[in-house]
C-alpha positions in Angstrom: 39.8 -106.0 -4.5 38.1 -103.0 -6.1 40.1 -99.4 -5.4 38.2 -96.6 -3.9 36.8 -93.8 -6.8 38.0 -90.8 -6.3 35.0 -88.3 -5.2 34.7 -85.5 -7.8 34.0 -81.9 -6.6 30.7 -80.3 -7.5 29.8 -77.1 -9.1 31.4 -75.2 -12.1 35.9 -75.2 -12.6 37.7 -72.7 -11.1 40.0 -70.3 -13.7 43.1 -71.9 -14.3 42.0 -75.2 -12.6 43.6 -78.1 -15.0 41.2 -79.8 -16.9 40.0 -83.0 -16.3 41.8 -86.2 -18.1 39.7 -88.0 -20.7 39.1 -91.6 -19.5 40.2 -93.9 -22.5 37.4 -96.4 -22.4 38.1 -100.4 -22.5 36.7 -100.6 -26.2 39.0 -97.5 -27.5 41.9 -99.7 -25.7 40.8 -102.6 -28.1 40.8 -101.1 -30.9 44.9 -100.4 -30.5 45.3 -104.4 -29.1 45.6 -107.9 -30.5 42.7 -110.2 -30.1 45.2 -112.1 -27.5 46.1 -109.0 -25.8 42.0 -108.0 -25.2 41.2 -111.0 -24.6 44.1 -111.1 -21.3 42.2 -108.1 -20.2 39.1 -109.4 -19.6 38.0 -110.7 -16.2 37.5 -114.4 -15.7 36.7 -114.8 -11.8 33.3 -116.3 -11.1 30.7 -113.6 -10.0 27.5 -112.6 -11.1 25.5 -111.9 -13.8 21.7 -110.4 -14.5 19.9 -110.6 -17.9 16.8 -109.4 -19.4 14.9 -112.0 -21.0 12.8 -111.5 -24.4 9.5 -111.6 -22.3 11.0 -108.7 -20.1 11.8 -110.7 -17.0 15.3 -110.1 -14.6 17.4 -113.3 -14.7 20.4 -113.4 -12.4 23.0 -116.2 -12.4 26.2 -117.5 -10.7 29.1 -118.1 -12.8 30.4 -117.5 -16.5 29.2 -116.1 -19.4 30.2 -117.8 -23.1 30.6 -115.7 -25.8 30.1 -117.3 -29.8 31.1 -115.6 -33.3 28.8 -118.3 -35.2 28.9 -118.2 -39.3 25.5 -118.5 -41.4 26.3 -122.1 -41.1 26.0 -122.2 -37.7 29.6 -123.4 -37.4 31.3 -121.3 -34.5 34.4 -120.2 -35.3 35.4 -117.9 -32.5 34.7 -118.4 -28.2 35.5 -116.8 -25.3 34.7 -117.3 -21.5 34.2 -114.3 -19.2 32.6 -113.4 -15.7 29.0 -113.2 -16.0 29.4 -109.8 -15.4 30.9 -108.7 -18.3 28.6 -106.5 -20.4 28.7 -108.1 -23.9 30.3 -105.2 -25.8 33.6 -106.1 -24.2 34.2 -109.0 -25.8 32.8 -107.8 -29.4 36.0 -106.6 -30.7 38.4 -109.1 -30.0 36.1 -112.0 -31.6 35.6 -109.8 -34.5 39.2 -109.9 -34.8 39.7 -113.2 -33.7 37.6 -114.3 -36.8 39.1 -112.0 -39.1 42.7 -114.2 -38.5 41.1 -117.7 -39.1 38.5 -116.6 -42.1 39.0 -114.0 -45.0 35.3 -114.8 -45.8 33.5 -112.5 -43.5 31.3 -110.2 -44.5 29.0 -108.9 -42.2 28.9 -108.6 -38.8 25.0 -108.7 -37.2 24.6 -108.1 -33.5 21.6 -106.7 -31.3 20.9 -103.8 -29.6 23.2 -104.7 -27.1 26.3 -103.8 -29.1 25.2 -100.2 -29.9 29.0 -98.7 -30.0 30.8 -96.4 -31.7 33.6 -98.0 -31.7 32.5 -101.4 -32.6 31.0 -100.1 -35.7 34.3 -98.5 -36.7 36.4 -101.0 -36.1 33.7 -103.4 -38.3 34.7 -101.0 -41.1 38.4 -100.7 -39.9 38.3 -104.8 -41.0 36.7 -104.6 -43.8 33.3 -105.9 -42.5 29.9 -104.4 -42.9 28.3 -103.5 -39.3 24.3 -104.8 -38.8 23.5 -103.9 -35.6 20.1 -102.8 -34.3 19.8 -98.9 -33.2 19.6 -98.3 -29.9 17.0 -94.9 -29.1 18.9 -92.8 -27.5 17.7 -89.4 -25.4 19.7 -87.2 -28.6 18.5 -89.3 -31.7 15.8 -92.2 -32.0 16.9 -95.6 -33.4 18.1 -96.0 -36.8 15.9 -98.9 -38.4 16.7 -101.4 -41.1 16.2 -100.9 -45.0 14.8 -103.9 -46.5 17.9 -105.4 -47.3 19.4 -104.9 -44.2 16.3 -106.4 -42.5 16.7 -109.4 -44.5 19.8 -109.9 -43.8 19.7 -109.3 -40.4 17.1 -112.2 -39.8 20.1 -114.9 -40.3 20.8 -113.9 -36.5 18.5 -117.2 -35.4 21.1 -118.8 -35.9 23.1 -117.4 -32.5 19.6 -118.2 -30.8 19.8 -122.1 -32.5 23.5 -122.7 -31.5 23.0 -122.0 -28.1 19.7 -123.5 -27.5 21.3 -126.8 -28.7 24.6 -126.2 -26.7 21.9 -125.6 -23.3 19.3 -128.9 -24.2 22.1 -131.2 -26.1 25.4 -131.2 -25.0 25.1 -130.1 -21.5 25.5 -126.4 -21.7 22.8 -125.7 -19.4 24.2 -127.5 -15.9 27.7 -127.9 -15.5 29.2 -129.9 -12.4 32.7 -128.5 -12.7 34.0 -125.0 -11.0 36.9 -123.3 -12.0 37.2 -121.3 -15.5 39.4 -123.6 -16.9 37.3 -126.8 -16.1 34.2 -124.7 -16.7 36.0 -123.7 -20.5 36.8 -127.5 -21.2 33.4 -128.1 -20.2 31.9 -126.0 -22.6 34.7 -126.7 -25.4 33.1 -130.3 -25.3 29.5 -129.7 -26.3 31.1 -126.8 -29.0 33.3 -129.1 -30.6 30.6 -131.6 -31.0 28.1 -129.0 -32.6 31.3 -127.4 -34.9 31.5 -131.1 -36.2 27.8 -132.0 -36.8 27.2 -128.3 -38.8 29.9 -129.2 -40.9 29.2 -132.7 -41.9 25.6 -130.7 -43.3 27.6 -127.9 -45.3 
């Protein structure tokens, strides 16, 4: 169950009124945490989700929504499971630090537009890794674009769009007969495994 939010009063402070406590954001908490501890945090019920495609089209769903840290290779090396309402900067941070434990070989982080944050650029830098994510324009300051070598980089990125195109049209990712976020997880774990194994036999 969801608590009630507190209605704010209008207009301008009273003298002497007490100022008003600054709300400490779920990334900011992340930043302090272990990868175990953010993940915890993180809801898991089944709910739903909305998207907007690449051709500019509203997608909603019913369900989960699988989150990938994928290497060049394509091998993924860090997953997590949420609600399919949980925007996709939540779970940045703790696979960026989930990876960081398992691999001392990462070097550069690329996400889209969608992970336009502050903090998730800091913390990139706080592990050593260097941030390519798209700008986001913004009403103060239009988007930042890519230098040539950062464009270049940026275009190994397919390779989130290949991994989970074959999970969806090869191993069952795209209709899954089990409920529960556990069976759902093991579900998914299964078509993972299978495409962790096959990018490594081509390393």
């Amino acid at each position: 169950k969801k608590e009630p939010r507190q209605k704010k009063k209008r207009g301008r402070k009273k003298s002497g009124e007490p100022a008003a406590e600054k709300v400490v954001t779920r990334l900011e908490m992340q930043r302090e945490q272990t990868w175990q501890e953010a993940l915890g945090e993180l809801p898991k019920i089944c709910d739903f989700g909305s998207k907007l495609s690449s051709s500019g089209y509203l997608h909603h769903w019913k369900g989960y929504k699988l989150h990938v840290d994928i290497a060049d290779d394509g091998v993924p090396i860090s997953v997590c499971l949420t609600s399919a309402s949980t925007h996709d900067t939540q779970a940045a941070i703790p696979l960026m630090k989930m990876t960081d434990s398992r691999t001392f070989a990462t070097l550069y982080e690329l996400m889209d537009r969608g992970y336009d944050a502050r903090v998730i650029k800091e913390v990139c830098e706080e592990l050593g890794h260097v941030p390519l994510i798209q700008g986001k324009a913004r009403a103060t300051s239009p988007a930042k674009p890519f230098d040539f070598a950062e464009e270049q980089r940026f275009k190994n990125r397919t390779v989130v769009e290949r991994f989970f195109a074959d999970l969806k049209d090869n191993h069952c990712g795209r209709n899954i007969r089990v409920r529960g976020w556990k069976k759902v997880l093991m579900h998914l774990m299964f078509g993972i495994l299978a495409i962790f194994a096959s990018a490594v036999m081509r390393i």
